[in-house]
N, C-alpha and C positions, 0 to 999 in steps of 0.2 A: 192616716194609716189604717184606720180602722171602719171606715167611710161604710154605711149601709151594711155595715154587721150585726148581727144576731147572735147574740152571746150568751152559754151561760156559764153562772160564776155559784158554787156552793163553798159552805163557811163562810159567804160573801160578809157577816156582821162586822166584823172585825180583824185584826190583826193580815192576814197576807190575803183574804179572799177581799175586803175591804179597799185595801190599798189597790188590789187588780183591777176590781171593779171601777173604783176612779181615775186610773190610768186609762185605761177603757174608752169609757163616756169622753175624758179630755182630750183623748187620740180621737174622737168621731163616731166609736159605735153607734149606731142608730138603735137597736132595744139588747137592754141585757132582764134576763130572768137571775134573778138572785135569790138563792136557796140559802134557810136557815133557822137552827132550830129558836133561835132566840129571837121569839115576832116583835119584842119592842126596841131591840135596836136594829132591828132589820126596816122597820116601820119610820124609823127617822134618817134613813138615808136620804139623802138628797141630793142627783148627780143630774147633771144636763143632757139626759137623753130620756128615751120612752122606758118605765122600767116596772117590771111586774116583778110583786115581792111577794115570796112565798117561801112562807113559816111552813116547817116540816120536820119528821126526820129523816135524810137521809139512807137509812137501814132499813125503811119500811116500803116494801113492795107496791103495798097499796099507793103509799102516796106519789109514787111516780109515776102510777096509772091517773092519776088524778091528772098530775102536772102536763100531760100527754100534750092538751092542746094549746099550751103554753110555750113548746118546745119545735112544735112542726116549720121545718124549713130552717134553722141553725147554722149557723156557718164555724161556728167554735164553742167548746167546753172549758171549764178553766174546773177541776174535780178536786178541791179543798178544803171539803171540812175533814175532819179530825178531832181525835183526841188523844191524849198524853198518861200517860201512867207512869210508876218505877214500882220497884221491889225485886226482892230476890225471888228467883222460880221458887225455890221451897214454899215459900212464906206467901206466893200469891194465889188470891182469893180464886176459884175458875169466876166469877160472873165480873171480877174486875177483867181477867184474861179474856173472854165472851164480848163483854161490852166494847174493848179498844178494837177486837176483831170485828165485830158488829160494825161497827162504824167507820173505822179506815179501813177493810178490808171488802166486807159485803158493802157497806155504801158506796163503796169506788166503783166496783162491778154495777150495782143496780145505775148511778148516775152514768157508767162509762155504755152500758146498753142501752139504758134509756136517750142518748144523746146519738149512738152510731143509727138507731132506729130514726130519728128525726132529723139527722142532718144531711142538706144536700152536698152532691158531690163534690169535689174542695177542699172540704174543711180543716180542721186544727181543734185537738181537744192536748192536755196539757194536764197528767197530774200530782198535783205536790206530793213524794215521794219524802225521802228525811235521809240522810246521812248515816244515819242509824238502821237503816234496809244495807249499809256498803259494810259500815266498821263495824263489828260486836263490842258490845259495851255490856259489863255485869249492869245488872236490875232493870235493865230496859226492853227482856226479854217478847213480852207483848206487843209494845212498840215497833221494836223493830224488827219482829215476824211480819207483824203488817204491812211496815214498808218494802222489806225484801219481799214478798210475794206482791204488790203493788207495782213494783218495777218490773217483774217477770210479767204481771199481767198487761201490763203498757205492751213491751214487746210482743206480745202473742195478736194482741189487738193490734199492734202495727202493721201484722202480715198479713191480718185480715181483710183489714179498710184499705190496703193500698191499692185494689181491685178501683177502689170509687176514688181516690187521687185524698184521701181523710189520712194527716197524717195522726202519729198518736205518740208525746213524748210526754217524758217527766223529769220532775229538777228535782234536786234533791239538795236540801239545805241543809247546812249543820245549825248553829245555834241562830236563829232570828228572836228580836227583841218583840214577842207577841205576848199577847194574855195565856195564852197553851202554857207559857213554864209555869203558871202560876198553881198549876196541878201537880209539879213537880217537887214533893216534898223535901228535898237537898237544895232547889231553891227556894221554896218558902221559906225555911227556916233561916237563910242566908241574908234575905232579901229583909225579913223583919229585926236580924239586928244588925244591918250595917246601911239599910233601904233598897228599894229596886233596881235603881242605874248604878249603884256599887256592886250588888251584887253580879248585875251583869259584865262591866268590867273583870271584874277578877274573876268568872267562869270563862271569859274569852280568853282574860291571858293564858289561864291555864291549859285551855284545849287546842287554841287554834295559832297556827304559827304566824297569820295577820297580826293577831293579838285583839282580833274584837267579832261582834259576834254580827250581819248583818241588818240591817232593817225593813223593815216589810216594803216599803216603798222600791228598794233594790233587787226583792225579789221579785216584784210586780215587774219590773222592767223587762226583767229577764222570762218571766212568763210570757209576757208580750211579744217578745222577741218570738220566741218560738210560737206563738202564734199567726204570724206575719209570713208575708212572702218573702222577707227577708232568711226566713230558715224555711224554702220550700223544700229544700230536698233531703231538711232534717227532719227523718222520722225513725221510730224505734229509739230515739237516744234517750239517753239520763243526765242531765246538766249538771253537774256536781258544781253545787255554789257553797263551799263550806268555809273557806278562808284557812283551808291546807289542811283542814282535821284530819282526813283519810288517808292522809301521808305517810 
């Protein structure tokens, strides 16, 4: 499916950039670039195709000037990293507000321009968005500023690239079972007195009328999906994968 693609994948370490990246290489990519701030488990990847690992941040300008010749000729982005916050607007810090925006926000744009500048005409970039950009939810007010304007900016970038046949979508999960909740204070606290896969359980039933919360391997799929000629004529969209939340 994926036969002589050049790919890249950020948050690639773990949790849904992780699972994409191996879906990836299993489907045939031929080289993926994988971006991450966390260089030693980025550094123990190990997937069956040609793969350049490069420890970074995403938010920083400089480092995608670096990345430039790593990226030349592209056929798709997979735009993943992130981070996670909660609190009430009152109560929240601005440099914790700055940092979620810093990251899922300017990093999307720097990785989504760094990726239209390098990629030949074709392509498929793809970026994880959240459920939390659709529904308003009290304390997630950072969060999901980020992904509502991530979704707009997908779209804007749809109508741009479609000149060179690039298209440009994003999915948007509700709860996946990733290390990201673990920043989540309502489920840390959850998770340490009842354990981690209880705690997830009883946050799905709660939220989602599936009654569970995704797995990154599922979301990987469906990123793939929309990277393939199987969705060529999907672009500008938002995949809502939540299991009914937004309902």
């Amino acid at each position: 499916m994926f036969t002589d693609r050049h790919i890249l994948v950020t948050g690639a370490a773990s949790g849904i950039g992780l699972a994409t990246a191996t879906h990836l290489a299993e489907r045939g990519a031929t080289r993926l670039v994988l971006v991450d701030c966390d260089a030693a488990a980025l550094a123990r990847i190990a997937l069956p195709c040609t793969l350049d690992l490069l420890p970074g941040d995403v938010s920083d300008e400089a480092f995608w000037e670096g990345a430039a010749s790593f990226l030349a000729g592209l056929n798709g982005a997979v735009i993943n990293a992130g981070v996670a916050g909660a609190g009430p607007i009152a109560d929240l810090p601005f440099a914790q507000w700055r940092r979620i925006l810093s990251i899922n926000l300017d990093g999307a744009f720097l990785t989504l321009r760094a990726a239209l500048r390098a990629m030949a005409d074709g392509g498929a970039i793809v970026a994880t968005a959240s459920a939390a950009g659709i529904k308003p939810e009290a304390g997630v007010a950072a969060y999901g500023a980020s992904k509502a304007a991530l979704i707009h900016l997908v779209k804007v970038a749809a109508k741009e690239a479609a000149a060179r046949r690039i298209r440009v979508n994003a999915i948007a999960p509700a709860g996946v079972e990733t290390p990201v909740w673990d920043a989540v204070p309502m489920f840390a606290d959850r998770a340490a007195a009842i354990g981690r896969d209880a705690a997830f359980v009883e946050l799905a039933a709660l939220a989602t009328p599936l009654g569970r919360y995704a797995k990154a391997d599922e979301i990987a799929a469906q990123i793939a999906f929309l990277l393939s000629d199987a969705a060529a004529l999907v672009t500008g969209a938002c995949l809502v994968s939540d299991g009914g939340y937004t309902l």
